[in-house]
N, C-alpha and C positions, 0 to 999 in steps of 0.2 A: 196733903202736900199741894196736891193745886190749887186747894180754897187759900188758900196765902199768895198765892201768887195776882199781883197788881196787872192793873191793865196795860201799862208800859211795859211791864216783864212780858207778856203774851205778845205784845206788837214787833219786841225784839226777838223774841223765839221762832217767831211767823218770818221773819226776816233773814236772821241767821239760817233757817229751813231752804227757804229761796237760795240764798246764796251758794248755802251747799249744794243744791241739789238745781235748782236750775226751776224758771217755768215750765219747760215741758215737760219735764222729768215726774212733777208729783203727782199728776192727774194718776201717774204708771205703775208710782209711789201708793198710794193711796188704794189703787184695784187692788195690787198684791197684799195690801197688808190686811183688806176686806175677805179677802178669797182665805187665806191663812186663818183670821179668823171663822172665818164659817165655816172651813173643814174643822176645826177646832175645836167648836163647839157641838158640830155633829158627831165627830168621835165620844167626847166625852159623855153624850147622853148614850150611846152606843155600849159605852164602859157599865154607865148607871142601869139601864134596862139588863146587861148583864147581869151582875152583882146582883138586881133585882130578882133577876130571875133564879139566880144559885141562892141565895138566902131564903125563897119561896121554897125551893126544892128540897133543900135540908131541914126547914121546917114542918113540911109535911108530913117527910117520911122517917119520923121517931125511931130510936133507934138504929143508926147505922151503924156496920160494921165499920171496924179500921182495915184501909186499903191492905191488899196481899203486900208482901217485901218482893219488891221488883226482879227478876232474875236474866243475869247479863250472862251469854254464854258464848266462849269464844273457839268459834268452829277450827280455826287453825291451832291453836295449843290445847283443845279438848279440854279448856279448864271453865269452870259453874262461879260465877260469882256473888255471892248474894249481899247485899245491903241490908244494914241493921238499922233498930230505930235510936244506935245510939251514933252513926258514921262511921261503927267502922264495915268492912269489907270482910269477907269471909273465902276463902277460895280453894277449893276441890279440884283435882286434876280427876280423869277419865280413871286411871287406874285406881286411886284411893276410893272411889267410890262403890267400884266394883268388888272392893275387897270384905 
């Protein structure tokens, strides 16, 4: 897209910029949008060394079990609820267990 664009088109964009924004204004323009990107791209390799690192880990170690099914348990109703691997919910009160 911007290989098309002529040299008159960027002299008016640079202009239109000014006007909107003012000469003082883009020096203020320009640090933020510097700063934005460099937190940016620090995240992002951040994300990648992640990733990296979970894909090294689960290749190592062959074989891994499937995670336990989570269990949510609710102190004030005394009821177990457990989560399946298809969504649904499952739920046991205190007494039916005990039965």
């Amino acid at each position: 897209m911007l290989q098309n664009l002529r040299p008159i088109e960027i002299v008016l964009l640079v202009a239109l910029v000014l006007l909107l924004f003012g000469a003082k204004k883009l020096p203020e323009l320009a640090k933020g949008v510097g700063q934005s990107l460099k937190i940016f791209k620090k995240e992002i390799r951040a994300v990648q060394d992640t990733d990296g690192d979970a894909k090294t880990e689960d290749t190592a170690q062959p074989g891994n079990a499937e995670p336990a099914e989570p269990v949510a348990t609710s102190a004030a109703s005394g009821q177990t609820a457990t989560s399946s691997a298809e969504g649904g919910v499952a739920a046991t009160t205190a007494q039916d267990s005990q039965e």
